[in-house]
LOZA-171053 format. One line per 3 residues: their letters; for each residue x, y, z of N, C-alpha, C. Coordinates in nm, 2 decimals, decimal comma. Layout:
BEGIN
a = X/Y/Z/X/Y/Z/X/Y/Z | ...
% end
This chain:
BEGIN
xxx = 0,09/-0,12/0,00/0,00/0,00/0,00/0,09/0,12/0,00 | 0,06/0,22/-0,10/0,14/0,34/-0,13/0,12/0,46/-0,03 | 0,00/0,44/0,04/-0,04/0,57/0,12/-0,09/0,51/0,20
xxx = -0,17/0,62/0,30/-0,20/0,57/0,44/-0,36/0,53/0,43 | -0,44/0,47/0,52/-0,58/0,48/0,55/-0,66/0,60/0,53 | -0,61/0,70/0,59/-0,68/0,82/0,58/-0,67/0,90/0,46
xxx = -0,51/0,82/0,38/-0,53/0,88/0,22/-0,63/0,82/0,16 | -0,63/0,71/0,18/-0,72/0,67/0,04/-0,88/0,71/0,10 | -0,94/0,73/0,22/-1,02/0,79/0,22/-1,08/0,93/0,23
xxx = -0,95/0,99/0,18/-1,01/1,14/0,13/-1,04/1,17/0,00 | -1,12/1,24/0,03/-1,18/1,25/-0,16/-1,10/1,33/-0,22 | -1,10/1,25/-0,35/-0,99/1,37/-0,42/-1,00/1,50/-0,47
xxx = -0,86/1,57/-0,49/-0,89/1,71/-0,49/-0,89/1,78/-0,65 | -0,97/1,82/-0,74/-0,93/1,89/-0,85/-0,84/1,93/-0,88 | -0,81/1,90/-0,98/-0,68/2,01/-1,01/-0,71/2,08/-1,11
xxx = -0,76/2,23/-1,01/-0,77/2,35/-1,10/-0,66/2,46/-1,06 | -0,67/2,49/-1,19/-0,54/2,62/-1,17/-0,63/2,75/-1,12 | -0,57/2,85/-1,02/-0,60/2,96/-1,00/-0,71/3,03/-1,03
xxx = -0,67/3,04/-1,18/-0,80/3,10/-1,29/-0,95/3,01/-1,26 | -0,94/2,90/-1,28/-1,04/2,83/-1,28/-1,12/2,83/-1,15 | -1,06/2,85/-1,04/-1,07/2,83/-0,92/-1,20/2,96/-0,87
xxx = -1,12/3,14/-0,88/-1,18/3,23/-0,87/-1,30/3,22/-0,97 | -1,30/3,16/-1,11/-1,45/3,16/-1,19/-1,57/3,09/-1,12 | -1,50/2,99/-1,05/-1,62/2,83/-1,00/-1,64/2,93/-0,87
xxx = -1,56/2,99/-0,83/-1,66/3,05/-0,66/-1,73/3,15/-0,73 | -1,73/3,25/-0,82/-1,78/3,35/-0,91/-1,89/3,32/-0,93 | -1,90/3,23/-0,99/-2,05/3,13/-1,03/-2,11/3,09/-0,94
xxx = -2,05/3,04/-0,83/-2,11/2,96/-0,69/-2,19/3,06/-0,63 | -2,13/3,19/-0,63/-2,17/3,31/-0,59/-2,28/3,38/-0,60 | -2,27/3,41/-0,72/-2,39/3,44/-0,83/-2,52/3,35/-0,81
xxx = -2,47/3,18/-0,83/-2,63/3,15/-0,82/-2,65/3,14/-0,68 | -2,59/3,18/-0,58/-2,66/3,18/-0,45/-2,67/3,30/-0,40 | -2,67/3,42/-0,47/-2,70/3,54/-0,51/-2,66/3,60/-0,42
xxx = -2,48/3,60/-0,36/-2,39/3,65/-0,28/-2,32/3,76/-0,34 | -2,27/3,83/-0,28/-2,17/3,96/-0,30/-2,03/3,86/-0,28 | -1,94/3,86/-0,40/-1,82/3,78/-0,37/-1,74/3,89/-0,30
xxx = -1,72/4,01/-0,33/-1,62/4,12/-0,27/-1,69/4,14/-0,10 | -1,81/4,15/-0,11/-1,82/4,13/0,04/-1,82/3,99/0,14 | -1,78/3,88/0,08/-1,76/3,76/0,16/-1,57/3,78/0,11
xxx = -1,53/3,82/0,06/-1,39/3,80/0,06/-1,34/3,97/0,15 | -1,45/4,08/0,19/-1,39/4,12/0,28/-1,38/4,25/0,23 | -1,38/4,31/0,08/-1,37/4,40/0,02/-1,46/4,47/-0,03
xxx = -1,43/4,60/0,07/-1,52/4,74/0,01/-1,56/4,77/-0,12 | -1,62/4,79/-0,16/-1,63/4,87/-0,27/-1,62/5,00/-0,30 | -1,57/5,04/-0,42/-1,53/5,20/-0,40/-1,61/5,27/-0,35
xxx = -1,60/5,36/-0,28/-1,72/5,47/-0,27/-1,75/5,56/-0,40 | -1,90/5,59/-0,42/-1,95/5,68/-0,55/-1,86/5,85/-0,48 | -1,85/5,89/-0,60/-1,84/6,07/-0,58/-1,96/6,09/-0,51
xxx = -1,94/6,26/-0,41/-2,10/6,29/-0,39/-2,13/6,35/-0,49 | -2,25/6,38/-0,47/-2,28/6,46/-0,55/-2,36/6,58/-0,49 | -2,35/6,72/-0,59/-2,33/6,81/-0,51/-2,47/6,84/-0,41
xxx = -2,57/6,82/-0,45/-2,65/6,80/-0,31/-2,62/6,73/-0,23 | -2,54/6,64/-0,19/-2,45/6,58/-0,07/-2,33/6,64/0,02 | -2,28/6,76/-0,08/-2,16/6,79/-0,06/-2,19/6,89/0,07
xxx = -2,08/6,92/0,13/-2,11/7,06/0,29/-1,98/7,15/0,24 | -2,02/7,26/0,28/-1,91/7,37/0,27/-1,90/7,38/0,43 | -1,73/7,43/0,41/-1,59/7,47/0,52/-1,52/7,53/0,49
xxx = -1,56/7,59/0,63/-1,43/7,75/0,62/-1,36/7,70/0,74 | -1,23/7,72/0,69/-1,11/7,62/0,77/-1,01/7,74/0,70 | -0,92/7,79/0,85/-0,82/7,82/0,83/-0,69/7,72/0,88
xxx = -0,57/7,70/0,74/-0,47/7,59/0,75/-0,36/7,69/0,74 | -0,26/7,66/0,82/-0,15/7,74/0,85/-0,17/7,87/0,79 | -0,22/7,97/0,85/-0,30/8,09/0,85/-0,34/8,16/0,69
xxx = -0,35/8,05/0,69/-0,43/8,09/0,50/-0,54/8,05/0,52 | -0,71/8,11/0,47/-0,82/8,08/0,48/-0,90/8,00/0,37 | -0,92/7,91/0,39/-1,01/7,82/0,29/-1,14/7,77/0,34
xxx = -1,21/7,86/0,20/-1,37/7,85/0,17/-1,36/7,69/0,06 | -1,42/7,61/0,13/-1,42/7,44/0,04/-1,55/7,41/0,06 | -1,50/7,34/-0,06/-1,68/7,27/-0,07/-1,64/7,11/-0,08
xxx = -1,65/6,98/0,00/-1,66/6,88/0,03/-1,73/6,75/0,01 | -1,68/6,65/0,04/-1,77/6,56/0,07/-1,77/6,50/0,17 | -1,90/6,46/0,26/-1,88/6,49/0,44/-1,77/6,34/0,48
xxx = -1,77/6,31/0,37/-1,68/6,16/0,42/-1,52/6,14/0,41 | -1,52/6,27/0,37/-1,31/6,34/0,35/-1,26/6,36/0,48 | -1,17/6,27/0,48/-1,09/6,30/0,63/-1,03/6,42/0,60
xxx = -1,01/6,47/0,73/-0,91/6,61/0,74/-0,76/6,57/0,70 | -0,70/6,45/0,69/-0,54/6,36/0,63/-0,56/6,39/0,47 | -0,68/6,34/0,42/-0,71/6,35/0,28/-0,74/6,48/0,23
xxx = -0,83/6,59/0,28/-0,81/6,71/0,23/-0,69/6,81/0,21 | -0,61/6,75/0,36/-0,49/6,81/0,34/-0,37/6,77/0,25 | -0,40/6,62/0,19/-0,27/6,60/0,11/-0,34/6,59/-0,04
xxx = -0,49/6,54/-0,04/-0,55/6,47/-0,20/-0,58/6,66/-0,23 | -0,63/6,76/-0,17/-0,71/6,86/-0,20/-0,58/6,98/-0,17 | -0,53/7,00/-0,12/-0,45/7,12/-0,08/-0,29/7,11/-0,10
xxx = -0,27/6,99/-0,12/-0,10/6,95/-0,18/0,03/6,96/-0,02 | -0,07/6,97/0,05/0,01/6,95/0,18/0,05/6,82/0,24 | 0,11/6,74/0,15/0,17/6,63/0,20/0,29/6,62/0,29
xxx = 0,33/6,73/0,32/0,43/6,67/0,43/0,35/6,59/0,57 | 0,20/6,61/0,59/0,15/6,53/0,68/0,14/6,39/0,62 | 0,20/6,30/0,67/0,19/6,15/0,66/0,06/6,06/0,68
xxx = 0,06/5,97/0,50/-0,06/5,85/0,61/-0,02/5,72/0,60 | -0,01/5,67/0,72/0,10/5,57/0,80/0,00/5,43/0,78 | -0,04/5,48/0,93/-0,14/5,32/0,96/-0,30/5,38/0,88
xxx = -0,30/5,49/0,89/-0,51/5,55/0,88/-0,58/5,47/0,91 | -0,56/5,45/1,05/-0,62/5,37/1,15/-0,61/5,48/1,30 | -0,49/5,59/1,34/-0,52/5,63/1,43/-0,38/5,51/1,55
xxx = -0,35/5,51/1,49/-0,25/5,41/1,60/-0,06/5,46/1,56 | -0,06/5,52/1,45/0,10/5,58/1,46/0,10/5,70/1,47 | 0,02/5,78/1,44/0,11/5,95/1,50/0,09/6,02/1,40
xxx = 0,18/5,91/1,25/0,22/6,01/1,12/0,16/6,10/1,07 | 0,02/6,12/1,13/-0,08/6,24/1,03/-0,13/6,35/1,15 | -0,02/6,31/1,25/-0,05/6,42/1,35/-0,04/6,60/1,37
xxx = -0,16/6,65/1,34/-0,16/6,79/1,33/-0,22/6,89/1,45 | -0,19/7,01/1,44/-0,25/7,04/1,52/-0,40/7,14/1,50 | -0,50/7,16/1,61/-0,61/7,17/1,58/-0,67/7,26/1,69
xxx = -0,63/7,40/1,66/-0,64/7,48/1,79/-0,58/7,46/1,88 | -0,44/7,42/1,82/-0,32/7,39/1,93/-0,29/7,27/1,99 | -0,42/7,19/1,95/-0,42/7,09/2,06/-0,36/6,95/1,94
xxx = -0,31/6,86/1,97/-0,24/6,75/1,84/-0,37/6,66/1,85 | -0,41/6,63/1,72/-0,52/6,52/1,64/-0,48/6,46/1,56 | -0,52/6,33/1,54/-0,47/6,24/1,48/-0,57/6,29/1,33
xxx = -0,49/6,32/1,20/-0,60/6,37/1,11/-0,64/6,26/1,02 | -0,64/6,18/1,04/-0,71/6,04/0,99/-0,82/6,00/1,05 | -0,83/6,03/1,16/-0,97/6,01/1,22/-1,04/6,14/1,25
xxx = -1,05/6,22/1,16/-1,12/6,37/1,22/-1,16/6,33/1,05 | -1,29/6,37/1,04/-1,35/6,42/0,90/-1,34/6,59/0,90 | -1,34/6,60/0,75/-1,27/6,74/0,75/-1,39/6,83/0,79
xxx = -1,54/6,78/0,76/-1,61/6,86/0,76/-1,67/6,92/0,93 | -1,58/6,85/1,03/-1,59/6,83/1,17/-1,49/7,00/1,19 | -1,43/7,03/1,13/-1,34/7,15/1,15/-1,36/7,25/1,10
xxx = -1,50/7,31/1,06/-1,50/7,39/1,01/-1,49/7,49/1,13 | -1,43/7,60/1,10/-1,42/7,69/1,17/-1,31/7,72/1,22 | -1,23/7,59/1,28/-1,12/7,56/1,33/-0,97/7,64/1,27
xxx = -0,89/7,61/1,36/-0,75/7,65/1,32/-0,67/7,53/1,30 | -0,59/7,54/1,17/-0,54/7,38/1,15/-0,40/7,43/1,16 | -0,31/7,36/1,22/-0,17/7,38/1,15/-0,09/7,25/1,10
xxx = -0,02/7,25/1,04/0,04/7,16/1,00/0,17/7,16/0,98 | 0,29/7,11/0,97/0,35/7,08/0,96/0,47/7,18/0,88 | 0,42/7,19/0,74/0,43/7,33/0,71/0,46/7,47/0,73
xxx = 0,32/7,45/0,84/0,30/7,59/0,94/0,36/7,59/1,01 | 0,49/7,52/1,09/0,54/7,49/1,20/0,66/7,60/1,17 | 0,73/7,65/1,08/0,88/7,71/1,10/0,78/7,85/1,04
xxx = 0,79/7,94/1,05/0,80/8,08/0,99/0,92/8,16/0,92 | 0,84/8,16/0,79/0,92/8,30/0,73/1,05/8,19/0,69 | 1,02/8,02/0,67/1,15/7,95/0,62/1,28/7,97/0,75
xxx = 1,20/8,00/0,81/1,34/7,99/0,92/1,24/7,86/1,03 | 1,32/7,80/1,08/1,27/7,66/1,14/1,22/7,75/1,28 | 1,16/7,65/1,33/1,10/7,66/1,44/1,18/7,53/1,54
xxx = 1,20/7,66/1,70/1,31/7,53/1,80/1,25/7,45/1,79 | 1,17/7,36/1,75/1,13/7,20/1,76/1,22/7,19/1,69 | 1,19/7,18/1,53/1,30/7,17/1,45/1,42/7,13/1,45
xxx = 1,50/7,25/1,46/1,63/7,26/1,53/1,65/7,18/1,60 | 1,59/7,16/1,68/1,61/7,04/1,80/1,64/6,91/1,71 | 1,51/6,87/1,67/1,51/6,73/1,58/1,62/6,70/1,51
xxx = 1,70/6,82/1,44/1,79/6,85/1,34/1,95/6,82/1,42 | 1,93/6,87/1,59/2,07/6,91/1,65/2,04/6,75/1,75 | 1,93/6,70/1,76/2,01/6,55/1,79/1,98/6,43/1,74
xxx = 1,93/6,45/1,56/1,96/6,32/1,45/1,84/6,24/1,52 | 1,73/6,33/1,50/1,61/6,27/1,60/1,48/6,18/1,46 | 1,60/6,18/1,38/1,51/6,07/1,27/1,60/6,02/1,22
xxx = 1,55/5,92/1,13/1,61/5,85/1,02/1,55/5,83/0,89 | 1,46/5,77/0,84/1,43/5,76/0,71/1,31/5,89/0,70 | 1,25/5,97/0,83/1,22/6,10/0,83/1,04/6,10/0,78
xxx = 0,98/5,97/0,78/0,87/5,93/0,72/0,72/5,99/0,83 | 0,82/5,96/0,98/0,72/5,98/1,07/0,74/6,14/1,12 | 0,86/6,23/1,13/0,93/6,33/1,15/0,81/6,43/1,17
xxx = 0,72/6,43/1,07/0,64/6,58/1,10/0,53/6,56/1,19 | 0,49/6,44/1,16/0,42/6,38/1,31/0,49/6,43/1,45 | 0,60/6,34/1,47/0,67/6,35/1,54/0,70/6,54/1,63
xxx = 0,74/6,59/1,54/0,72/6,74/1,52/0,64/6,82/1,59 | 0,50/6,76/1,51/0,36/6,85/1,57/0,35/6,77/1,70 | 0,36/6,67/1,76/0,32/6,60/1,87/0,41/6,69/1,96
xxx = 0,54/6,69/1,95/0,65/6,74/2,05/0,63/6,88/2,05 | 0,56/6,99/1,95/0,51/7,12/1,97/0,40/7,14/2,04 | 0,30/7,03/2,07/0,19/7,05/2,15/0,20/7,02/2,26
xxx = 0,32/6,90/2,25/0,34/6,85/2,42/0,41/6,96/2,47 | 0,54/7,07/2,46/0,54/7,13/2,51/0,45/7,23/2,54 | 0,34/7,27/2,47/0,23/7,34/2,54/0,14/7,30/2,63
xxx = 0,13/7,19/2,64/0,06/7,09/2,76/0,18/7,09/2,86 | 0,29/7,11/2,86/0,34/7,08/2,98/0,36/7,22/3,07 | 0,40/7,32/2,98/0,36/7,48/3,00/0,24/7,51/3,07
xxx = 0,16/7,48/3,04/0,02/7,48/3,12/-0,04/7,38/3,23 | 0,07/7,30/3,25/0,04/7,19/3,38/-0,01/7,04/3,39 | -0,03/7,02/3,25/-0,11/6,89/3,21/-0,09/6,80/3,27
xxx = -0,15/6,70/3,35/-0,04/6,58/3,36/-0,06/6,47/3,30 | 0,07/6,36/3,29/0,00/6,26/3,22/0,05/6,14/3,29 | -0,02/6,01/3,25/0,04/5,90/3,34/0,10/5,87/3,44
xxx = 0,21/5,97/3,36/0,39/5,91/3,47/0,38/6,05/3,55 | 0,30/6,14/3,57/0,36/6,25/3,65/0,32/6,19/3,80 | 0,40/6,24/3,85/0,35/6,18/4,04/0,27/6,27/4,10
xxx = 0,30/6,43/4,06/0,23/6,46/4,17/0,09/6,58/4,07 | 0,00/6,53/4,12/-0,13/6,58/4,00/-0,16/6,68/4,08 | -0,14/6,73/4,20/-0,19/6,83/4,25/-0,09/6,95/4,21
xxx = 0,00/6,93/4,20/0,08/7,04/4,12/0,05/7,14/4,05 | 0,09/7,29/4,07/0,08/7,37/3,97/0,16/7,43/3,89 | 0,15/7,50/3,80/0,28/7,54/3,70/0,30/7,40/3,62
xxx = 0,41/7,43/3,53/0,46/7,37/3,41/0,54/7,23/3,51 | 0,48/7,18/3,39/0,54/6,97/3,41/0,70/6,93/3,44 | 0,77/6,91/3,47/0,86/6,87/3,48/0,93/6,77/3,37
xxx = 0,97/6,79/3,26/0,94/6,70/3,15/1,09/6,64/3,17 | 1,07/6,52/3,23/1,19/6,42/3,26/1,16/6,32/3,13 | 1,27/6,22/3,15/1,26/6,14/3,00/1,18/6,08/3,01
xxx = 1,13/6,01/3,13/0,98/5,93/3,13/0,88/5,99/3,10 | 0,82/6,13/3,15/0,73/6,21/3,10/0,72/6,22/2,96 | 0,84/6,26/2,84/0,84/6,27/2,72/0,80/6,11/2,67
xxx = 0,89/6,05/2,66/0,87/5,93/2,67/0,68/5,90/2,64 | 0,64/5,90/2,77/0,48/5,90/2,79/0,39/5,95/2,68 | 0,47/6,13/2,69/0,34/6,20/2,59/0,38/6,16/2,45
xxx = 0,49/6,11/2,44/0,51/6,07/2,31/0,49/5,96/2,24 | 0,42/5,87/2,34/0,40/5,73/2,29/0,31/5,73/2,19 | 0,21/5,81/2,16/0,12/5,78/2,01/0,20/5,83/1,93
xxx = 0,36/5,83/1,88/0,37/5,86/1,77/0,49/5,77/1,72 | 0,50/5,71/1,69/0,56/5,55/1,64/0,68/5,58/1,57 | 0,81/5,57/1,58/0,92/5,53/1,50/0,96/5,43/1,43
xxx = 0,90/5,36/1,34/0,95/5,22/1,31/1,12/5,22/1,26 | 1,16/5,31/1,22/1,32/5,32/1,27/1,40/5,27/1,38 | 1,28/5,35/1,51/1,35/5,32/1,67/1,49/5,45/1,67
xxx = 1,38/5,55/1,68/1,50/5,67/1,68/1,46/5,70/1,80 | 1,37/5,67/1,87/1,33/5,71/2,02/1,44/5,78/2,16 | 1,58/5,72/2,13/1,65/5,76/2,28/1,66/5,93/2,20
xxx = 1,69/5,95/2,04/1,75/6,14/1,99/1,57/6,19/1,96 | 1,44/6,13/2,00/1,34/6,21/2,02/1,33/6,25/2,13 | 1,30/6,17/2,24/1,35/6,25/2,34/1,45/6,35/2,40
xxx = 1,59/6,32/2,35/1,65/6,40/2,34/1,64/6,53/2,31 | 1,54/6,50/2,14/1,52/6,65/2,08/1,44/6,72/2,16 | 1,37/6,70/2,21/1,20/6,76/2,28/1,28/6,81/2,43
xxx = 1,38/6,74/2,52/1,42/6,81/2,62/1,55/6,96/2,58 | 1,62/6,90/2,45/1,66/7,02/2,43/1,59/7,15/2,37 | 1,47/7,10/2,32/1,38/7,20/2,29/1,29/7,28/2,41
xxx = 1,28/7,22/2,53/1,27/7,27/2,63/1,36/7,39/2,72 | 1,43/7,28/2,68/1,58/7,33/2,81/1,57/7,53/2,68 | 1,58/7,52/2,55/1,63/7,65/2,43/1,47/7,72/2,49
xxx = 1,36/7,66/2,55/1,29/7,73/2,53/1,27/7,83/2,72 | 1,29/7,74/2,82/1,31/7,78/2,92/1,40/7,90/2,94 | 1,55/7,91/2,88/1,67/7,95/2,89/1,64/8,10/2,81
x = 1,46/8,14/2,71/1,49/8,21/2,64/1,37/8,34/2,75
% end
């Protein structure tokens, strides 16, 4: 006997090539009058709106004012890179779990992959862009630049806008996780574990983490000193 008991009683298997394979579930599909893209898990494109669907926004982006007309299902990530050519904001995961499309939004850092654009109207956006003035960098920057606080530079403006907001939350007393003492007033004490902390939603897959830190306390230490 060439095979086992349990071989010869399995039934045997076609041999269809690939092609043949996707047509027979295609058919299988059809007459049991299934969606094959939604049993294999895939969306279908979304239609354009159309303009009775669409919402108008007045959004100011790094202090230039934009009157837009939308569709309410545009993330604030996708207006600003598909609609306004501001791609230095990153889309990483567009899930909300790395950082890369992290802007700011009345100061405060948002993840702009999960914000629909038409949620901001009114709002103040900055971006990434907006971060240095007049082409001269802004101390975040500098910082990032004076201690090699990236590498392939993918996550960087994320990185950037997160460490410009955290220093304004720590300026103002915020606490977070690791701070000990919550009754405290005045500005945070931004030790490496603190940074560390507020910086955890914004992901390095390089692993430049010990010169982000770095950068963000010398951006402190340039901004205290001034």
């Amino acid at each position: 006997m060439n095979g086992s008991l349990e071989d010869d009683l399995r039934p045997p298997v076609p041999d269809l090539t690939r092609r043949e394979c996707v047509s027979a579930l295609g058919a299988a599909s059809a007459a049991a009058g299934l969606d094959l893209a939604a049993v294999a898990g895939l969306a279908a494109p979304a239609e354009a709106a159309s303009p009775a669907q669409t919402v108008l926004v007045a959004v100011r982006i790094n202090n230039t004012k934009h009157d837009l007309t939308i569709d309410p299902r545009l993330t604030l990530l996708d207006l600003l890179r598909e609609h306004l050519g501001l791609t230095g904001t990153k889309k990483g995961c567009d899930h909300g779990q790395c950082g890369a499309c992290t802007v700011l939004l009345n100061g405060n850092r948002i993840n702009s992959c999960l914000t629909l654009a038409a949620c901001v109207d009114g709002d103040r956006i900055e971006t990434i862009e907006g971060i240095g003035k007049g082409g001269t960098l802004d101390p975040v920057q500098s910082a990032f630049v004076d201690a090699d606080a990236f590498q392939c530079g993918y996550c960087t403006p994320g990185q950037i806008c997160s460490a410009v907001a955290l220093l304004s939350e720590a300026r103002r007393g915020d606490a977070s996780f690791v701070t000990k003492d919550l009754a405290q007033l005045g500005a945070v004490d931004l030790t490496d574990s603190e940074v560390r902390e507020r910086m955890s939603g914004n992901i390095c897959r390089c692993g430049a983490y010990p010169q982000i830190v770095r950068a963000v306390r010398i951006a402190e230490e340039q901004e205290t000193s001034r």
